[in-house]
N, C-alpha and C positions, 0 to 999 in steps of 0.2 A: 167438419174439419177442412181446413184450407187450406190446398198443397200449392206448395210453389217453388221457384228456382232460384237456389242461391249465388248470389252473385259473391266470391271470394271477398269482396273489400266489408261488404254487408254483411258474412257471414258471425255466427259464433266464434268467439276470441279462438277457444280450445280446439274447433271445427278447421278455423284458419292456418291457427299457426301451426297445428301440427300436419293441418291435409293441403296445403300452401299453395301458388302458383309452379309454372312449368320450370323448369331450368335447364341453360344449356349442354350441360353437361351428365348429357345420357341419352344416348342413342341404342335403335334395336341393334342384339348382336348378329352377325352373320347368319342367313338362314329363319331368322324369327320372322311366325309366322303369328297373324294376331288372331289367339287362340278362344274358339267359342265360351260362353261364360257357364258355369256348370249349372245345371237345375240346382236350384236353392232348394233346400228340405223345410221343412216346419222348424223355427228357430228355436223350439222347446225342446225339439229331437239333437240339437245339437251340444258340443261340449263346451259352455262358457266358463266364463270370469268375468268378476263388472269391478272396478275403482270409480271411487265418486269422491267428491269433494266440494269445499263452498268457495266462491271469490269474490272479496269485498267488493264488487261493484253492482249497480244496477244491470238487471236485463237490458234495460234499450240502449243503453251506453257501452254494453259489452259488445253489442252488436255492430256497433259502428266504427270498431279497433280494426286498422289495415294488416292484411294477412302480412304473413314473410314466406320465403320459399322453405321448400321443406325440408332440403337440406342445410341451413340456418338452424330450421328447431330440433331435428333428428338425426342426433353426434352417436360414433360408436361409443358404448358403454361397455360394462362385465356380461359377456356371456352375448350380446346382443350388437349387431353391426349400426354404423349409421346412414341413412341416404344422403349418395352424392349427385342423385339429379331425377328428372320425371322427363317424360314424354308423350305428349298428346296421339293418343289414340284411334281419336274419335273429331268431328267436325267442332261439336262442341265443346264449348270451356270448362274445362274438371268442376263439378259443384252441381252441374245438372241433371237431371236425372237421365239415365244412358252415358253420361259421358264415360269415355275411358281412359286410363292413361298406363303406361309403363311405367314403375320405378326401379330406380337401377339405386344398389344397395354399395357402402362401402368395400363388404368382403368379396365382390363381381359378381351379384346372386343378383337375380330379378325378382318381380313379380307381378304381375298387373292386376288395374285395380276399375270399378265400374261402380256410378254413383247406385245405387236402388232407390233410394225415399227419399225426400225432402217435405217435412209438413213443421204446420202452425196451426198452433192451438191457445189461443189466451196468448199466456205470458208464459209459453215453452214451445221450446225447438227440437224436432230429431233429426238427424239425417245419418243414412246408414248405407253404407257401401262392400261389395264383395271384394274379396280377394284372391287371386288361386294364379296358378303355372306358375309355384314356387320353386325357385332351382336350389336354393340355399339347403345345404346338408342335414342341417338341425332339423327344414322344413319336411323331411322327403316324407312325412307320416300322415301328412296332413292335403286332403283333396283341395277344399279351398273353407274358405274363414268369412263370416260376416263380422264386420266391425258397425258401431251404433255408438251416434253421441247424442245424449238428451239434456239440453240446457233448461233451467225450470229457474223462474223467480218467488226466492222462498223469502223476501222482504226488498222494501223501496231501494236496498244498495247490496244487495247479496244473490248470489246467483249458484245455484246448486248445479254441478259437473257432473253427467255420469257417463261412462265410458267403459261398454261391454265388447268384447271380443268371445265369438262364437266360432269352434272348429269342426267342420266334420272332417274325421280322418279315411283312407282310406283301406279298403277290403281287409279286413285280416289284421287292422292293427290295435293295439292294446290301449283303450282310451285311459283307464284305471294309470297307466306305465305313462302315458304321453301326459294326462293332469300333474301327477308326483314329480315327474323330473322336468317338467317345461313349463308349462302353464303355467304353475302355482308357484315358478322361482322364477328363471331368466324371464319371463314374458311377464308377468306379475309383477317382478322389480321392474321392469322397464314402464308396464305401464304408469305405476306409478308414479316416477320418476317425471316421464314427460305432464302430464299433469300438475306436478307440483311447481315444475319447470313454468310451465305455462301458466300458470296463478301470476307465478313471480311477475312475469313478463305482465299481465292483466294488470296487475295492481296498480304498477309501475308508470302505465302511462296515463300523461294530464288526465283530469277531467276537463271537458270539452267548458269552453266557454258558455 
């Protein structure tokens, strides 16, 4: 298996647009401190949800779609805020593995975010990043979150989306209560959403000469 570093313009369409370049508009707030990244558990032990979907395009052409910033693809919706900017972390440029970044959210909630994986296989892509030092209210139950996107070509112009989000929550909190009323509505519609969002936008643009 061959790991390597994604470079945002090369990345996956759905990788890009929704995990985008830096923006100016977000900076750390007074006092932030850039907080250690929490031990990851075995991803099996954790509480997902996965949305997949197909996009009429080939794998290598999917690859080649230029990102957009992330506040471009990530508008507030029902139940769920949108981001109005990121902030570099880390030396290197979000997509690598280690990199980190801040995201600053529409409702003034942060949370920062650190690559984990980038590999290639054939004709499929994963890359999967943590999440955690969430300040957002909704968030307060949750230690921090892996997110995973696996791009796979399932014919010469279709390209198979899959995008899981894993939680562990913390000490003492009711996962059974946090799936029922979060996960499996406001976060579930949203992920949704941004996916189908991002198809659109896939489809949409030329095929290359």
């Amino acid at each position: 298996m061959r790991k390597f570093e994604y470079r945002f313009h090369l990345a996956p369409t759905l990788v890009s647009m929704l995990l985008g370049g830096q923006s100016l508009a977000c900076e750390p707030p007074a006092g932030f401190v850039n907080p250690p990244r929490p031990e990851i558990a075995p991803l099996e032990d954790l509480l997902g949800h996965t949305e997949q979907l197909e996009i009429a395009r080939g794998f290598s052409d999917l690859m080649k779609i230029p990102s957009r910033p992330l506040e471009e693809t990530i508008r507030p919706m029902k139940g769920m805020p949108g981001v109005s900017g990121t902030f570099r972390l880390s030396k290197e440029p979000y997509g690598s593995v280690g990199a980190r970044r801040l995201v600053c959210l529409t409702d003034g909630s942060i949370a920062v975010e650190e690559v984990l994986l980038t590999e290639s296989q054939g004709d499929s892509r994963r890359f999967r990043y943590a999440v955690w030092n969430y300040t957002r209210e909704k968030m307060r139950d949750v230690d921090y979150a892996v997110g995973e996107f696996v791009h796979t070509k399932i014919a010469p112009d279709k390209t198979r989306v899959s995008w899981t989000y894993r939680f562990a929550l913390k000490e003492g909190r009711d996962p059974d209560r946090f799936r029922e009323t979060f996960l499996e509505r406001d976060f579930a519609r949203w992920m949704r959403t941004l996916l189908e969002q991002g198809r659109s936008r896939a489809e949409a643009v030329p095929a290359p000469p």
